[in-house]
N, C-alpha and C positions, 0 to 999 in steps of 0.2 A: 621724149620728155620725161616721161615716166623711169626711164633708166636712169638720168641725170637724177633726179629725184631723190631715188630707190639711194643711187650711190652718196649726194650729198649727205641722205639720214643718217646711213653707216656709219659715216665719218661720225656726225655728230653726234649719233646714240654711242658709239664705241669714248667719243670722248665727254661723253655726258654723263656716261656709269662710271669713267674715271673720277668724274668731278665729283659726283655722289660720296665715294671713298676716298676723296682729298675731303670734305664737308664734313664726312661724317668724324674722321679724323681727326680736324681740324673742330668740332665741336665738343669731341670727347677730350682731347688734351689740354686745348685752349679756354673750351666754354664760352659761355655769352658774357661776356664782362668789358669792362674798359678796356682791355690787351686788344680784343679782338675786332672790338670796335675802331679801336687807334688802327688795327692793319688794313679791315676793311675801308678805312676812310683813304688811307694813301695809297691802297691799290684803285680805289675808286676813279679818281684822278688821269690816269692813263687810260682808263675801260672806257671809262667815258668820252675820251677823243680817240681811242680805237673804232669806235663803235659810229661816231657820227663822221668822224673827220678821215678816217680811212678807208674801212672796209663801207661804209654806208656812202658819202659822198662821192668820195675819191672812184672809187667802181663806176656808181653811177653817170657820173660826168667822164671815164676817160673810156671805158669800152664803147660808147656811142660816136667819140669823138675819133677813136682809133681806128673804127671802122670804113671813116670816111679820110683818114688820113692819105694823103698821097705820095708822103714820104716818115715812111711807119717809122723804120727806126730812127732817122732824127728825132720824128715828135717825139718816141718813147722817150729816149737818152735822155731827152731836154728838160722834159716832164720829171723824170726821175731827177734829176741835177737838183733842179729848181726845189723841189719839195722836200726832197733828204736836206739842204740846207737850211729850210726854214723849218723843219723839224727839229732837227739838231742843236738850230739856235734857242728855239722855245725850252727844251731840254734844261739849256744850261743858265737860260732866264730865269726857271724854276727852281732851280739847285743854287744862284745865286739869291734869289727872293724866297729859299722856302719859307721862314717864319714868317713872312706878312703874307704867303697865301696860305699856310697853314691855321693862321688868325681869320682869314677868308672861311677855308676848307671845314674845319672844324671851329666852329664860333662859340659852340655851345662849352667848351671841352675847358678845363680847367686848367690852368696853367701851366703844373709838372706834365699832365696830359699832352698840351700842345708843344714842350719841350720834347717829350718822346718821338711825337708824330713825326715833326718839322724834317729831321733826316731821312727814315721813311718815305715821306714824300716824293722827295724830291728822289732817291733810291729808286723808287717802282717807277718812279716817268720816262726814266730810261728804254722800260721797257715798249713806248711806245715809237723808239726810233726802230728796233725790229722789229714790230710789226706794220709798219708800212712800208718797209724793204718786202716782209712778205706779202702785204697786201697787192702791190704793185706787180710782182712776180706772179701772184693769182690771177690776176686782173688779164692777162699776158696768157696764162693755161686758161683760164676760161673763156677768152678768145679764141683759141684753138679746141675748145668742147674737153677740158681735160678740167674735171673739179674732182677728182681722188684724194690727190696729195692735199691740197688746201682742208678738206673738210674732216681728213686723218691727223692731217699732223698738229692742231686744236690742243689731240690729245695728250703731246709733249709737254704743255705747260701744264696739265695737271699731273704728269709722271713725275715732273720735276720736284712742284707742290707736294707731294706724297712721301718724296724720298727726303726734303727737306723736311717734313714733318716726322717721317719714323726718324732720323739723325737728330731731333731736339726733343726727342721724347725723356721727360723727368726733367726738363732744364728749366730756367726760369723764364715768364710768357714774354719779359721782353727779348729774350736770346729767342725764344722762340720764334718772334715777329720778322724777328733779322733774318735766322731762318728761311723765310717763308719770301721776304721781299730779295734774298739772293737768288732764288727757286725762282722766282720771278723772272728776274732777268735772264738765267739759265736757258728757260724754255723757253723763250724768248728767242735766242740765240740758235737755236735747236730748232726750230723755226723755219729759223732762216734759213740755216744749214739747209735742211731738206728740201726747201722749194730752189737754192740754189742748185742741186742736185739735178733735180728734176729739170728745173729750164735750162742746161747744159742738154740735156736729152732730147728736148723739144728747140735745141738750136735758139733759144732767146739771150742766155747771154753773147753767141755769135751775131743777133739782128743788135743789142747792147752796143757791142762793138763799132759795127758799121755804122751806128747813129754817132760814138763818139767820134771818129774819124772824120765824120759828113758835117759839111756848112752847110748845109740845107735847111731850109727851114719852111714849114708849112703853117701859114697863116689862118686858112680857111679852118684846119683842125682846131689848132692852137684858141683861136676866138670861138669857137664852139664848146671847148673846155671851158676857158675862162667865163662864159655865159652863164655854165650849166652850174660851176662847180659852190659859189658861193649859197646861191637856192638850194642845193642841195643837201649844203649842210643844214640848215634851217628845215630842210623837207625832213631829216632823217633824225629831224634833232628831239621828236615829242615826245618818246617812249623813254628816253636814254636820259635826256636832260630832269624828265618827271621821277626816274628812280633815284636822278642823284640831287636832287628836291629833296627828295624823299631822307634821304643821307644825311642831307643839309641840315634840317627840320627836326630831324631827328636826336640831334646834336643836345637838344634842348629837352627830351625826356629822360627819362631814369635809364642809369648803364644797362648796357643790355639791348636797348630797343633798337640800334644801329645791326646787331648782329641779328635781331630775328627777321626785322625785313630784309636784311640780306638771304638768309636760306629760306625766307619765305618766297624770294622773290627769284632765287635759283631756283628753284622748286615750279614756279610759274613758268620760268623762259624757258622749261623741255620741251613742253609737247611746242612753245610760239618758235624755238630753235630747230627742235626734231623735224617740223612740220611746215610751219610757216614761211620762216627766213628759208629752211631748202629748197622749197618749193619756189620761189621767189628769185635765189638765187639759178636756178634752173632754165626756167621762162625769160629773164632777163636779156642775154646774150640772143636767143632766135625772136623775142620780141620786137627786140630794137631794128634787129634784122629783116624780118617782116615790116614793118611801120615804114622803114626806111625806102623798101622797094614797094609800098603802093599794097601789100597782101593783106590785106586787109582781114578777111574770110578766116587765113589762116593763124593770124593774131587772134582774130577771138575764140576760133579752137580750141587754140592752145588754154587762151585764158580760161576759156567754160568749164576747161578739166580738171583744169588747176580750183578754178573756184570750189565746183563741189566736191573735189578730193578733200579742201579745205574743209567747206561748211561741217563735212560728217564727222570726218574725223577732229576736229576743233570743240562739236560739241560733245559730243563722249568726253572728250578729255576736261569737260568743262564740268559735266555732272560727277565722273569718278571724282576731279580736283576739287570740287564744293564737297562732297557729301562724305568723301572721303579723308580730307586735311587731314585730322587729329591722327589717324591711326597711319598715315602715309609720315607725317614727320615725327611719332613716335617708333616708326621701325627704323627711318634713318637714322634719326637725330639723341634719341633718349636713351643717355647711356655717358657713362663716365662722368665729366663736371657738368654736363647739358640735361637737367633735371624736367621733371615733369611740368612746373612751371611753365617753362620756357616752352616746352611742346605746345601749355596751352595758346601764350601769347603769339608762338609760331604760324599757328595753324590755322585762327582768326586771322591774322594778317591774308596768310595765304589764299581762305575764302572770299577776301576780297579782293586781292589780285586777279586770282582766275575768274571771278566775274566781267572782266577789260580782256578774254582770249581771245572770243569771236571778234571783234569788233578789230582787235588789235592783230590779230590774223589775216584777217580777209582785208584787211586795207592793205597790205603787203602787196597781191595782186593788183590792185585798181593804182597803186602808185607806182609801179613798173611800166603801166602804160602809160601813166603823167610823164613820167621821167624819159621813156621812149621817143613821144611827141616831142620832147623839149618842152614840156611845162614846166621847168624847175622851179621859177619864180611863183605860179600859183599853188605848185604843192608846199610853197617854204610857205607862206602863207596862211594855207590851210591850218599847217603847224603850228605856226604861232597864235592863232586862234581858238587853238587848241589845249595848246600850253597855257597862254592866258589863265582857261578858265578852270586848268591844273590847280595852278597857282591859288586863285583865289577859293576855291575848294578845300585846297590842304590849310589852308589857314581857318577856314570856317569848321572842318574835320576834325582837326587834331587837338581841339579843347573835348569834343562830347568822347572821340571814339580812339583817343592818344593817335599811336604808331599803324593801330588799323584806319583812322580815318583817311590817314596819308594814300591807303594802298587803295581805297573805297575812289578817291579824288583822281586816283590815276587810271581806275576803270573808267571813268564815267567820261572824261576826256578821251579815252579812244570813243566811246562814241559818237562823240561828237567830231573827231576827227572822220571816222567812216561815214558821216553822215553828209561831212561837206565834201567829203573825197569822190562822194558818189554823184554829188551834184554837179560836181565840175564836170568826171568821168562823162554824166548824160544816163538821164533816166532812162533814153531808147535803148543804148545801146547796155546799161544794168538790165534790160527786161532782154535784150538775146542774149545776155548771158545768164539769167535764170531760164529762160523755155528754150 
């Protein structure tokens, strides 16, 4: 367990230092102003149904269902068919409707603003038909115990991002944004490339093949998916949907405040990335597998190690990231157009994001086994209960404490997320996994 771990961190510290030097880049040439708000509002867009509707749903409901498949590669091929097309179409829904979800996207934003955005948009959503070509291909190596490539090649979209960045340096911020939304797509593409690479080696585009050849089709997988897969997006939706709340909300403070809870809230998801999600993504694949044959014993092993590997290292990251904010995003951040100011405003935000780690960590665990059992429907629940009281918090927030009360709102719903995730889980079974 521990190696898978060790290996997904790598990946993601390897491309989480890269991110840092796309950020810091990207704050020193760009700055915190309306340019960089407009970009992060239309890369938002994409991240946000990467996050819930890909790698978070999509994982969760087909590695469960693929393991009990009785004719793999048809499910796969079919699965894959089915979903690259209703990808694709959304895609081009978006590119045909960008300005009225652009007036959606950015509400706040002024109107040469939302002219700017409108193509953007619809430009970065692209990028979410490659990553569920690589989500799917992961989904495929992580069945097989192979998370190297997935949790490495991350790193390509911020190479990409960087090299866009030093090519627009001295331009003007909107050449710039273009920039950065072609860089997008690029490592996007780059992506894909490499996990096509790799399931060439692990024989998956050969299992591809034989699925498309084969009229077979398996029912019992197939309605196992379809059960799992809509719950799940709603299970995986309250961390993702509350940051881009947060975006939303944001629209309506002074320029600027869209860009600090973004590096504030890069800034948060390391150690919940480095840590959390690898760990989670680790346990997963032998979770499901255990649960499924009855090992009961050995499921909660795994989970107890996972858990307090979490607890410790979650709260260290939780006291450096409170006590530490100011002078952790003044080494990244403070320097060329991204002024002192902005450090301050950054780093308050960030002290209250990282107050939502524990809680938004350690649920990661306990909703791996929801997701195991086939709870989808009650962990999607969970979340919406959660969300709920997101929602009405950032509203009550963001008069006393602007752009930080946003981030305060979305702590305080992970806890209440972990709190009913634990109830469902079962109290006996949280006390064998604390003693």
């Amino acid at each position: 367990m521990f190696k898978s771990i060790f290996t997904n961190s790598s990946g993601i510290l390897f491309s989480r230092i890269l991110g840092f030097i796309r950020d810091l880049l990207s704050a020193s040439i760009l700055g915190a102003n309306i340019y960089s708000d407009i970009f992060f509002v239309a890369f938002k867009l994409p991240n946000l149904f990467r996050r819930i509707f890909a790698e978070g749903a999509f994982m969760q409901s087909f590695i469960p269902a693929y393991s009990i498949a009785t004719y793999k590669p048809s499910f796969a091929f079919n699965t894959l068919k089915k979903f690259f097309i209703i990808i694709l179409s959304i895609s081009v829904i978006v590119t045909i409707f960008a300005p009225f979800i652009t007036d959606i996207l950015a509400f706040g934003f002024d109107k040469e603003a939302k002219k700017i955005a409108s193509p953007l948009i619809a430009l970065n959503f692209y990028y979410l038909d490659f990553i569920f070509l690589v989500t799917f291909l992961a989904s495929l190596l992580q069945y097989k115990n192979h998370f190297a490539t997935t949790s490495f090649s991350t790193a390509l979209l911020n190479i990409s991002l960087i090299i866009a960045l030093l090519l627009s340096y001295n331009k003007q911020p909107i050449e710039i944004i273009y920039y950065m939304s072609f860089g997008v797509l690029i490592g996007g593409a780059l992506q894909l490339l490499i996990h096509i690479l790799v399931a060439k080696k692990f024989k998956i585009t050969k299992l591809l093949i034989i699925g498309c050849k084969s009229k077979k089709t398996d029912k019992q997988a197939q309605e196992k998916f379809n059960k799992a897969f809509l719950p799940s997006i709603f299970g995986n939706s309250t961390a993702h949907i509350s940051a881009f709340l947060d975006t939303w909300l944001a629209t309506f403070l002074s320029a600027g405040s869209i860009s600090y809870l973004y590096y504030a809230n890069r800034l948060f998801q390391l150690p919940l990335a480095l840590f959390a999600i690898a760990t989670s993504i680790a346990i997963f694949p032998k979770l499901s597998k255990y649960l499924n044959n009855k090992q009961e014993k050995e499921a909660f092993k795994i989970m107890k190690k996972g858990f307090w590997f979490l607890f410790l290292i979650l709260f260290i990251s939780t006291i450096i990231g409170f006590f530490g904010a100011e002078i952790i995003v003044k080494l990244l951040f403070q320097r060329g157009a991204f002024n002192i100011e902005d450090t301050h405003h950054t780093s308050f935000i960030l002290q209250m994001y990282i107050l939502g780690l524990l809680p938004f960590g350690l649920v990661k665990i306990f909703s791996s086994y929801l997701y195991s059992t086939h709870k989808h429907l009650i962990a999607a629940k969970i979340s919406a209960i959660s969300l709920g009281f997101n929602i009405i918090l950032s509203i009550i927030l963001i008069y006393p404490l602007q752009a930080a009360g946003l981030a305060l709102a979305s702590s305080i719903s992970g806890y209440i997320l972990f709190i009913l995730t634990i109830k469902e889980f079962g109290l006996k079974r949280f006390k064998k996994i604390l003693f």
